[in-house]
N, C-alpha and C positions, 0 to 999 in steps of 0.2 A: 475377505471382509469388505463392507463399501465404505467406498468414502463420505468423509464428513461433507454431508451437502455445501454447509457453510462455506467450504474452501472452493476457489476455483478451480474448474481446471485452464492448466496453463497450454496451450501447444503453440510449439516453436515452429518457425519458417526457417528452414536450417539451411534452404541451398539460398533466399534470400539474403541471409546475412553473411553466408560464405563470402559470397562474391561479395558482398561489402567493406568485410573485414578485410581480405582481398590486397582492395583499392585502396584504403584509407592507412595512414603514416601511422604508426612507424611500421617499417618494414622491418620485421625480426628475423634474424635469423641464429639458431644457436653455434655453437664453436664451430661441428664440424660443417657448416654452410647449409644446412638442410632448413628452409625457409618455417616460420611457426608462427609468423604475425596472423594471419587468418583464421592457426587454430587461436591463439592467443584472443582475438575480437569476438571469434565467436563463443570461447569458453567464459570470457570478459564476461558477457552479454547474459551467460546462461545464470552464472554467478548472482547477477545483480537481480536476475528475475527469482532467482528463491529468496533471496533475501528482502525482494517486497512483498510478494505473494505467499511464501509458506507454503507453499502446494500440497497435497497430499498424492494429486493426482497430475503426471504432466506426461509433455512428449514431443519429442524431438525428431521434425520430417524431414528428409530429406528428395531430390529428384532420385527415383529408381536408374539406372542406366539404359538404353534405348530408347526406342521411340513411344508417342504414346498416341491415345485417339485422335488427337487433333493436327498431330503429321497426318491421318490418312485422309480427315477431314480436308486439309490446305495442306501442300508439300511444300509450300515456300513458311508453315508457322514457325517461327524461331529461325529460320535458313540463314539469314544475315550473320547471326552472331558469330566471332572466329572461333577457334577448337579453343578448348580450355589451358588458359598456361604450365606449362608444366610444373611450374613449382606452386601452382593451387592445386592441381592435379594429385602431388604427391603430399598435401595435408590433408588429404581428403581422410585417410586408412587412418593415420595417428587421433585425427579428431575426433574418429566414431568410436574408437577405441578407451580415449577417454569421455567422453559422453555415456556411454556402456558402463565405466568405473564409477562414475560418478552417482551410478544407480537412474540413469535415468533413459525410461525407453525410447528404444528407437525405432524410429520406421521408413521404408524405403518398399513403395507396391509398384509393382510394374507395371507398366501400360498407361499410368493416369500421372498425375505431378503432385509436389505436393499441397499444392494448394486445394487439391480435389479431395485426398485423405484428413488436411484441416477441415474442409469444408462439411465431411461427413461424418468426422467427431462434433463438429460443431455444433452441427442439427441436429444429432441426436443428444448432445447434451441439452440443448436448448430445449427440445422436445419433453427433455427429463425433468425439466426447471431447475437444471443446474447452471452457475454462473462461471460463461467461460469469457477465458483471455486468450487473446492470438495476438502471438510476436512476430511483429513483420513492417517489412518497410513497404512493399506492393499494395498501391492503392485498389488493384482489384477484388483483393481481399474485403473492401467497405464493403460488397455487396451480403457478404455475409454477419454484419450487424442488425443488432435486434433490441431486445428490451434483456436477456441474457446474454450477450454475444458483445464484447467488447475489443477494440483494438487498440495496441502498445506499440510505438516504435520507439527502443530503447537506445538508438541511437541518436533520437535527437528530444526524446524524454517527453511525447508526447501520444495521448491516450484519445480516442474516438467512440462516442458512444453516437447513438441515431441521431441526437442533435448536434454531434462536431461532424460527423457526414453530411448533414446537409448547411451546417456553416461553411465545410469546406469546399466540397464539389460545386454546391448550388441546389444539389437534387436530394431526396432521404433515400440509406441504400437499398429501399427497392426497385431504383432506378437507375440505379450504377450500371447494370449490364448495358442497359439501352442507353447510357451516358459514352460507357466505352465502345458499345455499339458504333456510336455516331462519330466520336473523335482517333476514334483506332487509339494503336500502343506500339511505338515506336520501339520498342525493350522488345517485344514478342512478335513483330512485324504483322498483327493485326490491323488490315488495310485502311479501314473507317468508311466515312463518307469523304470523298476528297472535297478538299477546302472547307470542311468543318472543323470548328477549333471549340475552347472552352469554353467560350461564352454564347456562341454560337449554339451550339448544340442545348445548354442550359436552356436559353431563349424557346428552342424547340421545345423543350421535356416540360420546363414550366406552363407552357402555353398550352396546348393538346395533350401530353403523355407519352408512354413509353411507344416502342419502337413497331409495335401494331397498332397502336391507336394512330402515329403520324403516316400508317401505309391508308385505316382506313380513312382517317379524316385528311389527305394533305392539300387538296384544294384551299385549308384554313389558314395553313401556312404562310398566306401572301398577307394576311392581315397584324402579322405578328411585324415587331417593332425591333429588326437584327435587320442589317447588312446585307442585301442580297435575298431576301423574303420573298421577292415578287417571284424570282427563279427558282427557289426551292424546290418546288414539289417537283418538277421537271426533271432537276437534278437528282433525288429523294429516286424517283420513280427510275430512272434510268441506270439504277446503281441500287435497286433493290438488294437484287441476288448477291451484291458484296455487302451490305450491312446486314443480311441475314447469316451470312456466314459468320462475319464479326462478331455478332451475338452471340452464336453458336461458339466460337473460341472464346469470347470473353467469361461464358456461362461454365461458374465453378460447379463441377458435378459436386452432389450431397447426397451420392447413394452407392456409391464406392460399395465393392462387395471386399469389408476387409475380415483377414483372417483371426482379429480378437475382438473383445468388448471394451465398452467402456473400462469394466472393472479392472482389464489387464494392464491399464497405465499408470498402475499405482508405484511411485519413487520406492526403490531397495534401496536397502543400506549402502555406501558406499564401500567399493573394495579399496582398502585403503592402502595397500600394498602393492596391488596392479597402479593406481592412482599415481603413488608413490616414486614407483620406475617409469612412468611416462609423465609424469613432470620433471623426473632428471634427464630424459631423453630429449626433452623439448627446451629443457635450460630452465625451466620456470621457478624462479627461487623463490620470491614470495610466495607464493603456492605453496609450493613445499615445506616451507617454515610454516604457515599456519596448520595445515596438514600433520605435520610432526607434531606442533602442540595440542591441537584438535584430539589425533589419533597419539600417544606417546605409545602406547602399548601393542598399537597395529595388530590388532586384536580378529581382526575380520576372516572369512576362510581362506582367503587369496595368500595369508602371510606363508602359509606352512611350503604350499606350492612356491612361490616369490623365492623362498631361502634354497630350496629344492634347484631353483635354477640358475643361479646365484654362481660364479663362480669361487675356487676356494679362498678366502680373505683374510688374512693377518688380522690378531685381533687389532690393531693400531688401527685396521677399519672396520668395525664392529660399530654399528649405530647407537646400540646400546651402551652407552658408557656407565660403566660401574663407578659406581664415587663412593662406595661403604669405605676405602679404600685413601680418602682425602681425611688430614688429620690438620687440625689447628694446636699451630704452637703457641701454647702459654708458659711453659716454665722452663726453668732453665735444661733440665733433664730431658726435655722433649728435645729442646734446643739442638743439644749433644748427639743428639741419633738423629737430627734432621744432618747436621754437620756431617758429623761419619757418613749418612749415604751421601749426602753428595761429594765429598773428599773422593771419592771410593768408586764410585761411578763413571761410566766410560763419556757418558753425555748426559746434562743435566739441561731441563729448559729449564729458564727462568721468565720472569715477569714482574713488576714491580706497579704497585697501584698508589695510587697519586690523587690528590687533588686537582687538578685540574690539565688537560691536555696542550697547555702553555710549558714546554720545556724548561722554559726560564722561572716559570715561576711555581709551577708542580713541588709540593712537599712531601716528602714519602709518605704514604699511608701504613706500606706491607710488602712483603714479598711474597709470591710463590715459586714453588720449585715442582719438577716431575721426573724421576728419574727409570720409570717405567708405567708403559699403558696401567693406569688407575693405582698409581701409588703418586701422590699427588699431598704437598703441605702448603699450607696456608701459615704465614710467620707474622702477624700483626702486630705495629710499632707505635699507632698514632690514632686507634677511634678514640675519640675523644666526645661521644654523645654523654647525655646524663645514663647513667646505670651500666655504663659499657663495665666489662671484667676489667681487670689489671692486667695488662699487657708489658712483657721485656723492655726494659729502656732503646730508643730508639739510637742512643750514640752508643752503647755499651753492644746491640747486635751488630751494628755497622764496625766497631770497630773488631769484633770475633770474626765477619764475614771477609772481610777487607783483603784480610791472605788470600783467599779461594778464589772472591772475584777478580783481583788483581793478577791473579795467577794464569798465564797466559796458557799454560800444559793443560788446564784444566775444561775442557773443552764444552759451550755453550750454544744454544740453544734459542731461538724467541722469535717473536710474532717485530717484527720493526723494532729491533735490537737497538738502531739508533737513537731512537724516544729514552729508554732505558740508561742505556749510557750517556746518556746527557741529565738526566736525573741524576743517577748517579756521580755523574761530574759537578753537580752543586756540593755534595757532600765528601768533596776530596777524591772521590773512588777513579780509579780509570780502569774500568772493565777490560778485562782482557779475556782471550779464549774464545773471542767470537767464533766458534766453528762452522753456523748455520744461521740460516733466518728461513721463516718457512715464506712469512712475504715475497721474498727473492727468488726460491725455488720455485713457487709457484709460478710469478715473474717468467724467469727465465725460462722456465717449462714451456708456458705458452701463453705469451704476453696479453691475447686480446682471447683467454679462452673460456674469463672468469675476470668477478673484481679480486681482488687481492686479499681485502680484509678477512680475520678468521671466521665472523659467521659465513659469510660465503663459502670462506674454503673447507670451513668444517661442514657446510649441506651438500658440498660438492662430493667430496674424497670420503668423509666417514659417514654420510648420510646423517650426520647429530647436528641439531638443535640446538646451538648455544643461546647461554642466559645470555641476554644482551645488558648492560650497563640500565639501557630504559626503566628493563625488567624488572629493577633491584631500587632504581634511583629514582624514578619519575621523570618527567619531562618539562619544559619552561623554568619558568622563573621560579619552582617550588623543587625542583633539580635537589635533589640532597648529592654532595658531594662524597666521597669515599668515606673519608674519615667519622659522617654520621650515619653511616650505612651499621643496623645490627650484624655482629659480626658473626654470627650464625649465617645470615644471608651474606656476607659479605667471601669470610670464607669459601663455600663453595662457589661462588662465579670464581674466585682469585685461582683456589685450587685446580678449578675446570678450566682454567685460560692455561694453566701450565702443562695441564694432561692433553688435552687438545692440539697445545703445539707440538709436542712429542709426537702426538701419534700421527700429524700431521707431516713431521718430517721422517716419519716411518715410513708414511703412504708415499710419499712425493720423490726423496733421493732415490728410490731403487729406479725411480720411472728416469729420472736424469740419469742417471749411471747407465743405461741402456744406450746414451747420445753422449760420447767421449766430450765433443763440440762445446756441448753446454754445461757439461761440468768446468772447463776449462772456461767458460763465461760466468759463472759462479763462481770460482773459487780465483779467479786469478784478475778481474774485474767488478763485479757486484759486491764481495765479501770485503775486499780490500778496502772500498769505498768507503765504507760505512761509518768508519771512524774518521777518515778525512772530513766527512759532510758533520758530525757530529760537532767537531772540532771548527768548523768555517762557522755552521749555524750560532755555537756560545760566544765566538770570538762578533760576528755583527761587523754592520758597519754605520761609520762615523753619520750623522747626519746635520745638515743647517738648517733646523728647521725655520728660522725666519725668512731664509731667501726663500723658503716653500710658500708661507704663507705671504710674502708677494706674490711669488706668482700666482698663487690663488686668489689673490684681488683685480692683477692684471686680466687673468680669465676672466674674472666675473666681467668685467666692464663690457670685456670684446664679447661674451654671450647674450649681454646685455643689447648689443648692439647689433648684433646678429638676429636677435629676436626681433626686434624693432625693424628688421630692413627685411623679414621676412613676413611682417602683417602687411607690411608695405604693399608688398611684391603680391600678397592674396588678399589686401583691399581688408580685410578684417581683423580682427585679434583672435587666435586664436592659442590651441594647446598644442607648442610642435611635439609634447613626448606622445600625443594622445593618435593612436592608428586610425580612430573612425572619425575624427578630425580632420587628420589628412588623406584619409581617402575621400572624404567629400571637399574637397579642397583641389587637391593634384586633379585626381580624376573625374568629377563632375562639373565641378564650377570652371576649371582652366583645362579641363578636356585631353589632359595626356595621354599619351600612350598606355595601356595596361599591362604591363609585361609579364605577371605573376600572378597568380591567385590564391588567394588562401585556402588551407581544406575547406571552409564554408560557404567556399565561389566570390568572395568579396575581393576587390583592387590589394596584389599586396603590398608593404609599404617597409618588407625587411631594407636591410642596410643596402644585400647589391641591389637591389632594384633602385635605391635611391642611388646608387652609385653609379648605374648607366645612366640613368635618366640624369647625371647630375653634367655628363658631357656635353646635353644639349640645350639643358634648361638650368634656369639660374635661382628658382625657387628652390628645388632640390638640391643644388649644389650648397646655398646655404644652411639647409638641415643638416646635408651630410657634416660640415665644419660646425655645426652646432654639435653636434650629437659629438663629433671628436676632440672636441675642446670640454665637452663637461663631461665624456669619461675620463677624459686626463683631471677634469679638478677632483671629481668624487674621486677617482679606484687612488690619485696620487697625491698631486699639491695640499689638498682634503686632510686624508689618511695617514700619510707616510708620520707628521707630529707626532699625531695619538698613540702610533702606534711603536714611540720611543719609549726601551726602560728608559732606568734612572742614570743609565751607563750612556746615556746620551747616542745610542745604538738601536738600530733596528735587525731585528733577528728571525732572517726568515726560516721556512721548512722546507729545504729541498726534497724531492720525492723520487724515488728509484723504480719506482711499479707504479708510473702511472701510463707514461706516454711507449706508446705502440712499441713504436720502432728503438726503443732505450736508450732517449732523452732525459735528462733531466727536467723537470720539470720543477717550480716553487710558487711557494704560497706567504701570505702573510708577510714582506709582499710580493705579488709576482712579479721578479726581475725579468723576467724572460717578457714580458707585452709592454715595457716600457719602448714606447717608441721610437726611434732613431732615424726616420725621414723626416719628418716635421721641425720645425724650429722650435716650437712649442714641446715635442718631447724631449729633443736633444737637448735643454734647459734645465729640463726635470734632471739629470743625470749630474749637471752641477751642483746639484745640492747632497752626493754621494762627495764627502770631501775626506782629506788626510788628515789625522791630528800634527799636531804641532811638531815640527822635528820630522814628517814623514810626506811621503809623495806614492799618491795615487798609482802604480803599473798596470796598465790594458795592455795583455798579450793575446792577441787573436790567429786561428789558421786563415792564411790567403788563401779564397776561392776552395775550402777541401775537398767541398762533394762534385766539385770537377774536376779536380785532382782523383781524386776516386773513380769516379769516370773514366778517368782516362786508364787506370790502373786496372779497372775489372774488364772495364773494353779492349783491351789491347791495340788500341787504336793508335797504326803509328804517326800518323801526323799531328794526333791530339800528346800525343808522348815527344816527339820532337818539339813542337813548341813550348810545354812546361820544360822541358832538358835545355832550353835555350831561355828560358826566363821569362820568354815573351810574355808581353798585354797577352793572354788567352782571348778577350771579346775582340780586340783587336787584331788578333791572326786568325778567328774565326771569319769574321768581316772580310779581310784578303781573300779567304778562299774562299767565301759564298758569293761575295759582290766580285770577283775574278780580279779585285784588285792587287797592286804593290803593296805592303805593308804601310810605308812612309804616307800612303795616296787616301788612307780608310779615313774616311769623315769619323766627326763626332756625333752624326745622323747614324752611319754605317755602325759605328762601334755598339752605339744604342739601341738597337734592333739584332746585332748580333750576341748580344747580351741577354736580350729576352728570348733567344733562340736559344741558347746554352741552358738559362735556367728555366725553362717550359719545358725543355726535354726531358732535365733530370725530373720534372714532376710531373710526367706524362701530359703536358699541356697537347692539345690536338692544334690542326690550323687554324682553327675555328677559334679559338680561344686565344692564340696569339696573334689574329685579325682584332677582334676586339683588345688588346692589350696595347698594341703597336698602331689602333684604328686606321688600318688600312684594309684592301679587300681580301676575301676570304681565299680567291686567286694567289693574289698575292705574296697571302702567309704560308700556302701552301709552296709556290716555288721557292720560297726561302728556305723552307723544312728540308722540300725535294734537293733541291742543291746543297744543303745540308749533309743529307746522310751520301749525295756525292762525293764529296769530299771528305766524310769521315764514317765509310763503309763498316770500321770497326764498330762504330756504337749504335749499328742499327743492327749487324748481326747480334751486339750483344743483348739489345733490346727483344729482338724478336726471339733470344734463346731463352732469354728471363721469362718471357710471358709462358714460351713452351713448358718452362720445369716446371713454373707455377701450378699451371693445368694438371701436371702429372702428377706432384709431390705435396702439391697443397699449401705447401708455403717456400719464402726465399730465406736467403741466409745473408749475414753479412760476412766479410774477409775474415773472421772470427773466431765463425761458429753459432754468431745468437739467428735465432729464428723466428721472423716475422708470420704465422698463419694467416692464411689467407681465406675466412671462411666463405667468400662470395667470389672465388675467382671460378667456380663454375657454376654458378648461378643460372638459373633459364632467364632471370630480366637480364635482357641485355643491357641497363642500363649501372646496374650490381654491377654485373661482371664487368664491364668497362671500368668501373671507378678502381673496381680490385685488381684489372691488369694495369693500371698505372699504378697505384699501390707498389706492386710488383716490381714494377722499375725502378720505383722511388726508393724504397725501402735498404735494400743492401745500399746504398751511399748514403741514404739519414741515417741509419742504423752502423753502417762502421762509422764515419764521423763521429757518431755517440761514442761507441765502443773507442775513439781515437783521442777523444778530449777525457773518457773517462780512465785512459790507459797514462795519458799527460800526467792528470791530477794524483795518481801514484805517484808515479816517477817523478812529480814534483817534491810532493812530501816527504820523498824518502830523502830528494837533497837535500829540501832545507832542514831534515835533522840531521845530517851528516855534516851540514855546514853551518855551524853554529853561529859563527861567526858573521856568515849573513843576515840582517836585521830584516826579514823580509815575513808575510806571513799571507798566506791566501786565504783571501774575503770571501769571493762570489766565485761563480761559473752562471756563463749568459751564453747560450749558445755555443760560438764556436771558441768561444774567450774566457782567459781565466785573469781575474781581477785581484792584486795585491795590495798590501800598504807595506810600504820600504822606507827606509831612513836616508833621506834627504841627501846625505852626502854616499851614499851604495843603492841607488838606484840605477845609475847607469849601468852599474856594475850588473846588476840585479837583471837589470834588461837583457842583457846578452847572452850571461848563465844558464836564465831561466828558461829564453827563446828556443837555446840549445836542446835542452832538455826537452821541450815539449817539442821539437821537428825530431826527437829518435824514438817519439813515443809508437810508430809503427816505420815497419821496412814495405814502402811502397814502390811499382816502377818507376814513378815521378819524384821529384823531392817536394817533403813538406815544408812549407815555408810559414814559421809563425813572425809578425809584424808587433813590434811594442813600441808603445808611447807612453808618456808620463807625465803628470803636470798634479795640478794643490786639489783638482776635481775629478771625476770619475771623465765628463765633457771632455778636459783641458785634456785627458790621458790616448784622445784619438786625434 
């Protein structure tokens, strides 16, 4: 059938934008390290063009493999460029593949490029008086503009017809050959004229013409008004036979002998089930999700084959979720038989839907329950819109449920179980039975392999489409909350959030139970936690907020004054938050250094850049204390008030699944970036105070991830000096600088410090020159005499990197496991970030596992010691923060130090440090 004249056709430059997508950030790569940022730009790319064009008719070119006319032409055409990366190399198969699914043709002709096969759809469209579009970023393409024939580059959103060709170049593109004639093309090592440049050449083509008319007439050439005119034609004539060549390679063939028609580039349907398994192969989740909504039925011919190859799958991973099966409870009789299955049930998920994602202030909406794939209830307590049904009283279910969730035998289920049971802790309840959370399994499965949340893990693991919250509720400030959600629509999301976690922890546990290691980091660390962190986050801590808002006036003043001694310093007033400000500021008007660039080639002006630049120049170094003094007022002095309940507490969210290496991480606010080198943040921490009758305790590990160090490196002399107590920087320092112990400067000790802690983070010398600003020499003999002295931890280093290579990811003392998906990456620049990764990783990663092994082992005393008035607040890193009763805190100190040094059997001993004072400050 033909196409609809009206519609363009579209054809794509597909090895152009390869290589673009390529080079340009982010660089993707999905779990198991197989790089997909270049398919991702250029699928990006292709996306965007049917959604402004509509095509009926399109096509996607690619370079065939080998050589083509214009190798035999010139053997040096193209020679310069190096071989292709390997890891563009290996997007090259997946991206035609889904280009292919996506229904749209592809082509790839041997002998010619693809600029020669656009060129010849071009013409013959053009010839057709059809209106064509070429997507490409190659300005040799102008040449093939016309009054049909238009150009896109949809990377920087900008379109060419005959009259931006000749705004752009200078010349209309029937002069582009003989434009690039004259100035060659550096990309494709087409020679030119030497010493012709753009404007040059312009001056030429304007003046006389194309590249026959300057052979015949160049005598005229001296009369023309460029730089060197008088010599021209001298030069012109003595370098003929190389701008005849030029021409010749610049000259897009339009008569390609190809093997279809027009008619043959007409878009197929999409195969939405091939589509489907190479967007999960490539990680592409968004895609995916719209894909699933687009296609629900996956209705295309590809499905039947797709299922055919499929291996065999539990229904718990069935994409198709059945929900005939999901039942809303309104009466009390439903009630009864929702109770009996879950009483009766080996594991039941649960989930509880709320007003609002504020723990503290969330009012139950509902429950749901699942106690097998697609037997799923919905128990609604609280819509309260106009014409809702009459729903079970909301204290009369809670107090019927109370036995089952309190019942600790009764084994449970959920997506961030801690949200839940702090809910529940408004209402008296204290959950018990936590058996699972699928957050955590997935988590500990493989921390960087996936985000966490259920729609991800439900388009990961069961290939389903969850309703999202948006879905149901809307978005902004017209947001309907649960409670005004119809509860027909309400219902099934609740119902499917229950089903979905089941079958989630269907999919997920058997893959753990496969890895002894991480069941034993699941159940005997992550699981345990859950209710500690529940119980830290309700309980808050104290705050003063007046002393905050001084110091938020004291800030202002000194940013105030900071602003003012920085128009000084650039002579103007300007915007220090504004980047194109101080790019023409730093780098034009006062002529700095340019150390960075943005992707769009401009001066860059991120934070390190002002952070070197801030050691030599004194402009810079006031931005950086500008820009550090007003994130401390905004993210704290600011914030921290407003964001006190009524309990005169702030109550943050600790998070279990977020950070890599299985850190804690928290929010609202985050304790973990309050900063502790500055004077200015250490102030902030005052305002963290005791209530009345009680005193602040900071119990921190000394030095642990060198202690760990020392412990996985077998290193005896790094094990000798923890076994003797020593200063670590300072018996480091003896044996690098060949010094006596008693003899090591506080120069020495300080540079042997930044040598300890650059190792564990795979600092190179390069980087601890810059740190320690001395030479790159230097740092290097420091390192070098380093691992002289302490042989252990460079075999243990270089064995880390080995297994890394082999196995794919590290471990910590534990059992949890860090992947590593770019530790063999072909950029070497990946792969280096990921073999220090590598090293870092087992010591952040047990550390973690050692402060979260404490926080049990704390909780378990202070229920077993009643007696002690003691209750833990916070965890900040390596430290776990209490409030203690004024007259048993010494007490409290000592106990509790105890406690958390037996939370692992290491070769070295753990040594935790407590202090205590009326402030969070005073308690260090």
């Amino acid at each position: 059938m033909a196409a609809d004249p009206t519609s363009p056709l579209v054809l794509v430059d597909g090895s152009s934008y390869l290589f673009r997508a390529y080079h340009a950030p982010p660089h993707l790569t999905n779990s198991r390290g197989e790089a997909t940022g270049a398919i991702y730009g250029v699928v990006n790319m292709l996306k965007s063009l049917l959604k402004r064009y509509r095509p009926e008719q399109m096509a996607v070119v690619f370079d065939a493999k080998g050589p083509t006319f214009r190798n035999d032409l010139y053997a040096e055409y193209k020679a310069h460029r190096p071989p292709m990366p390997e890891d563009l190399r290996s997007q090259i198969e997946p991206l035609h593949r889904i280009i292919e699914a996506m229904g749209l043709p592809l082509l790839c002709v041997p002998g010619v490029e693809a600029d020669d096969v656009i060129g010849t759809l071009a013409r013959a469209a053009s010839a057709a008086g059809r209106e064509t579009v070429i997507s490409t970023g190659d300005k040799d393409m102008a040449q093939l503009v016309d009054q049909h024939v238009t150009l896109i580059n949809t990377m920087t959103d900008t379109v060419l017809d005959t009259a931006g060709v000749e705004a752009k170049f200078g010349v209309p593109p029937r002069l582009i050959i003989d434009y690039l004639a004259l100035v060659g093309d550096k990309s494709d090592n087409i020679p030119g004229l030497p010493g012709v440049g753009e404007k040059t050449a312009m001056a030429m083509l304007q003046g006389i013409g194309g590249v026959d008319d300057l052979f015949a007439k160049a005598d005229q050439l001296a009369t023309l008004n460029f730089r060197g005119a008088k010599s021209m034609a001298d030069k012109l004539m003595a370098h003929r036979q190389q701008v005849e060549l030029s021409y010749q390679l610049a000259t897009i063939k339009t008569d390609v002998e190809l093997p279809y028609q027009l008619d043959d580039l007409t878009i197929q349907p999409v195969a939405t089930a091939t589509l489907e398994q190479l967007y999960r192969e490539c990680e592409f989740n968004r895609w995916l999700k719209e894909l699933l909504v687009a296609e629900p039925a996956k209705a295309d011919s590809d499905a039947t084959e797709l299922e055919q190859a499929k291996p065999e799958q539990d229904d718990a991973a069935n994409s198709k979720l059945d929900s005939s099966r999901y039942l809303t409870v309104l009466t009390e009789d439903d009630f009864q038989r929702l109770l009996q299955a879950i009483t009766t049930s080996e594991l039941t998920a649960l989930d509880t839907e709320t007003t609002s994602l504020d723990y503290m202030e969330a009012e139950l909406v509902g429950l749901s329950f699942a106690t097998a794939p697609g037997q799923a209830w919905y128990l609604p307590v609280a819509h309260d819109y106009a014409g809702a049904p009459e729903q079970l009283d909301r204290d009369w279910v809670l107090a019927q449920l109370t036995p089952w969730l309190e019942d600790a035998a009764k084994a449970k289920v959920g997506q961030n179980l801690k949200y839940d049971q702090s809910v529940l802790a408004r209402y008296g309840i204290a959950l018990q039975g936590i058996a699972f959370d699928t957050m955590l399994e997935s988590y500990v499965l493989n921390s960087v392999g996936s985000r966490h949340d259920m729609d991800n893990l439900a388009l990961k693991y069961l290939g389903h489409n969850t309703v999202s919250f948006t879905d149901i509720a809307g978005k902004g400030v017209k947001q309907l909350r649960f409670n005004q959600i119809a509860l027909e629509t309400a219902s099934h999301y609740a119902a499917e959030d229950a089903d979905v976690t089941l079958r989630l922890h269907q999919t997920l546990w058997p893959q753990l139970q496969q890895t002894s290691s991480l069941v034993q980091v699941l159940q005997t660390i992550e699981m345990p936690l859950v209710s500690i962190l529940s119980s830290m986050e309700r309980h808050g801590v104290l705050i003063d907020a007046s002393l905050l808002q001084q110091q938020s006036s004291e800030l202002g003043k000194r940013l105030l004054e900071l602003e003012q001694q920085a128009h000084q310093l650039a002579g103007q007033v300007f915007n220090l938050a504004s980047p194109k400000q101080l790019q023409q500021i730093l780098f034009e008007q006062q002529g700095l250094p340019v150390l960075k660039k943005t992707p769009k080639g401009t001066p860059s002006t991120a934070e390190e850049v002002l952070q070197e630049l801030a050691h030599e120049y004194e402009l810079p170094r006031l931005l950086m204390e500008h820009r550090t003094l007003s994130k401390l007022k905004s993210t704290y002095t600011d914030k921290l008030p407003g964001m006190m309940k009524t309990s005169g507490r702030v109550h943050t969210s600790y998070h279990q699944a977020v950070a890599a290496t299985g850190r804690l991480s928290s929010t609202e606010p985050n304790l973990q970036n309050i900063p502790i080198r500055s004077e200015e943040g250490r102030r902030i921490r005052q305002a963290f105070v005791a209530p009345k009758g009680k005193k602040i305790l900071a119990i921190d590990y000394s030095q642990i991830e060198l202690r760990i160090m020392a412990h996985l490196s077998g290193d005896q002399a790094l094990l000798d000096a923890f076994a003797a107590g020593l200063d670590i920087h300072k018996a480091t320092a003896a044996e690098v600088f060949g010094v006596a112990l008693d003899e090591v400067t506080s120069e020495q000790r300080r540079r042997a410090k930044a040598v300890n802690f650059g190792l564990i983070y795979g600092m190179s010398a390069f980087g601890l020159a810059r740190q320690l600003d001395i030479s790159r020499q230097e740092a290097q003999q420091y390192v070098d005499r380093y691992f002289e002295r302490f042989p252990g931890v460079l075999a243990y280093m270089e064995g880390t990197r080995q297994k890394a290579h082999k196995q794919g990811y590290v471990e910590t003392i534990f059992g949890r496991r860090l992947y590593l998906p770019e530790i063999n990456a072909r950029n070497m620049a990946r792969k280096k970030a990921a073999e220090r990764a590598a090293i870092n990783a087992p010591m952040q990663g047990t550390a973690a596992d050692i402060i979260k092994r404490a926080m049990i082992d704390v909780a378990a005393f202070l229920q077993q010691r009643s007696d002690l008035q003691a209750v833990m607040i916070m965890q900040v890193h390596d430290e776990l923060v209490f409030e203690v009763a004024s007259d048993q805190v010494e007490k409290a100190a000592a106990e509790l130090a105890a406690v958390m040094e037996q939370a692992a059997e290491l070769n070295v001993p753990l040594l935790a440090e407590a202090g205590f004072g009326d402030n969070w400050q005073q308690a260090h």
